[in-house]
Every structure is written in structure tokens, then in C-alpha cells.
C-alpha positions in Angstrom: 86.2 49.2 -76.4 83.1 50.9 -75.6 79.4 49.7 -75.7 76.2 52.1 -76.5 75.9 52.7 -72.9 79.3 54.0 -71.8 80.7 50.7 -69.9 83.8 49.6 -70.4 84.1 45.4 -71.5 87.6 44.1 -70.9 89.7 43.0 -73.8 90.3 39.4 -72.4 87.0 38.8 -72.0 85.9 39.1 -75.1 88.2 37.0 -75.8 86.5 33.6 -74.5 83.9 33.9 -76.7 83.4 33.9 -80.8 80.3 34.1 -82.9 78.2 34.4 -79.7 79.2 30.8 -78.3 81.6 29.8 -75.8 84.8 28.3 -76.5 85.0 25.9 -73.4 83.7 25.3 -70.1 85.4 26.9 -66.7 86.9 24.4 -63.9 84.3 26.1 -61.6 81.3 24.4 -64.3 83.2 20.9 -64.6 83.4 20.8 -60.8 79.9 21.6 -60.6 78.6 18.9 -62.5 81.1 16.4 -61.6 79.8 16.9 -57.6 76.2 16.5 -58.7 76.7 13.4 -60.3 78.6 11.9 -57.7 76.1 12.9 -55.3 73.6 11.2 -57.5 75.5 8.2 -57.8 75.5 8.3 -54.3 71.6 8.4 -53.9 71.6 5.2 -57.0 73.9 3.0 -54.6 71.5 3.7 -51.8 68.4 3.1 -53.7 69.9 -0.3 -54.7 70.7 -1.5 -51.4 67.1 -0.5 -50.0 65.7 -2.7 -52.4 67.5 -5.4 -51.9 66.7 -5.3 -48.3 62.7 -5.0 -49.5 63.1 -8.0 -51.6 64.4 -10.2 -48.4 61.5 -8.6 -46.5 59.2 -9.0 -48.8 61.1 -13.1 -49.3 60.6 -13.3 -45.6 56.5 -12.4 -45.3 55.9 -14.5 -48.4 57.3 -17.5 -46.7 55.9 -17.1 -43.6 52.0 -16.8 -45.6 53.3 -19.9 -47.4 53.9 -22.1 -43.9 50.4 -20.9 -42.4 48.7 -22.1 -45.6 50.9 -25.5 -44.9 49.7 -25.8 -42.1 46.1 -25.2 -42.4 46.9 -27.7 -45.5 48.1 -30.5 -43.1 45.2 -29.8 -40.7 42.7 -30.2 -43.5 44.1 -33.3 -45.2 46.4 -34.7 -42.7 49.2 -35.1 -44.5 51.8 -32.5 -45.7 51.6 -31.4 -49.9 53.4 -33.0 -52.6 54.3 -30.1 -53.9 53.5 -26.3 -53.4 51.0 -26.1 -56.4 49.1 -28.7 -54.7 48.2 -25.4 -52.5 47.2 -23.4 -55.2 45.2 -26.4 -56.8 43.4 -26.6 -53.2 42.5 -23.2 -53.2 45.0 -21.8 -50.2 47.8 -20.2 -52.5 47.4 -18.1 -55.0 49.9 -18.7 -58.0 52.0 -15.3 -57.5 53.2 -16.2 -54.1 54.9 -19.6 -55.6 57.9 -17.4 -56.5 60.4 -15.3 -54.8 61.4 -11.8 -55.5 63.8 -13.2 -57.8 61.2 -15.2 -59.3 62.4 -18.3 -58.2 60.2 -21.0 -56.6 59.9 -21.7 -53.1 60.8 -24.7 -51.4 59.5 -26.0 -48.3 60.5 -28.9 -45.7 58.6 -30.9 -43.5 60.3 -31.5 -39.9 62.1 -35.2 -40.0 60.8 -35.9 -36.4 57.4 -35.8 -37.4 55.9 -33.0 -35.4 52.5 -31.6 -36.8 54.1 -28.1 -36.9 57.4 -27.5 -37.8 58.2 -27.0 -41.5 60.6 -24.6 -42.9 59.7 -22.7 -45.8 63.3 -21.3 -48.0 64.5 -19.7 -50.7 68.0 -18.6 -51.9 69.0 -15.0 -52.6 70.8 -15.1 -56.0 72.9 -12.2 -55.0 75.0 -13.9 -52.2 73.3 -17.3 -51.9 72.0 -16.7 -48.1 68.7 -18.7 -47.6 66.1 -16.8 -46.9 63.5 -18.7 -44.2 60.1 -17.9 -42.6 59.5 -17.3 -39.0 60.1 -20.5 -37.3 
């Protein structure tokens, strides 16, 4: 078979395609796109896990902001809180740091020997239910 301009076209390979469309796609192609999206699969599961470890972090700082304004709440009244939205009522806390990443609340716990200082501020990851403290 010859075209206009004198070059030859191989039988068989006028034979993969009708109409102008293709029948099917080559293993080369399926290949192809299977590697790209396991390579973006790849870059998914990585992305996950770097926000999960932000979300601790970010569990972590919260909780630490939460114990100073504890603090500065038991050096101002002389007693410990009731309750965390006692802090927000006072004006120390604002409402959004109340809850975790996983918009939980968190907990706090004043040291049983009495010591002016020590309370632990907490929360529980829901993903593998390791407590997540403050700086001590």
C-alpha cells in the first residue's frame, strides 16, 4: 500500500487501527500508567503519615499553651479550674484551643502531692490511643 508521498505503511500496522481509533492499548501504555499511579500512591501514603505526625505536634504545643494558661490561672486565683472553659470564661483561653486535632477536648490533671506547678495537660490520639501530654 502506498501513500501520496511514496512511503511504504506496513500491512499489520494498519491493522491495529479501524475508523481512525485504536482497538486497545499496548503493555508498554498499561505499564506506564500502572507505575504512575503506584508512585502516586506512594506520595498519598506519605502525605498521610506527615500529617498525622503534625496533628501530634500541633496536640503537643496546644497542650503545652493550655498548662501555662493553668498556671497563670492558679497564680491569679489560687486555686486550680473547675473545668477548662473556666479559662476561656476568665479570658486566658480562647475557645479553639479547648479541642484537639481530632476535635476532642482536652483534659488536664492537677499533681496529687499538691505542688503549685505540676499539672499534666492530655489528650488521646484516636488512631492508636497513645496519650498525647505537654512538656512536663
Amino acid at each position: 500500500m502506498r501513500l501520496r508521498d511514496d512511503s511504504i505503511i506496513q500491512p499489520g500496522l494498519l491493522s491495529r487501527f479501524r475508523g481512525g481509533k485504536r482497538r486497545a492499548f499496548t503493555l508498554i501504555e498499561v505499564l506506564v500508567v500502572v507505575a504512575i499511579i503506584v508512585m502516586l500512591a506512594g506520595m498519598a501514603v506519605g502525605v498521610m503519615s506527615y500529617l498525622e505526625r503534625a496533628k501530634v505536634d500541633t496536640a503537643k504545643m496546644t497542650a503545652s499553651t493550655i498548662k501555662k494558661a493553668l498556671l497563670d490561672y492558679k497564680i491569679r486565683n489560687g486555686e486550680w479550674p473547675g473545668s477548662l472553659n473556666e479559662l476561656v470564661n476568665d479570658g486566658t483561653l480562647r475557645p479553639e484551643n479547648l479541642s484537639d486535632p481530632w476535635k476532642q477536648q482536652y483534659q488536664f490533671q492537677p499533681d496529687a502531692t499538691g505542688l503549685d506547678d505540676r499539672v499534666q495537660v492530655y489528650t488521646t490520639n484516636p488512631k492508636d490511643g497513645t496519650q498525647i501530654m505537654g512538656p512536663n
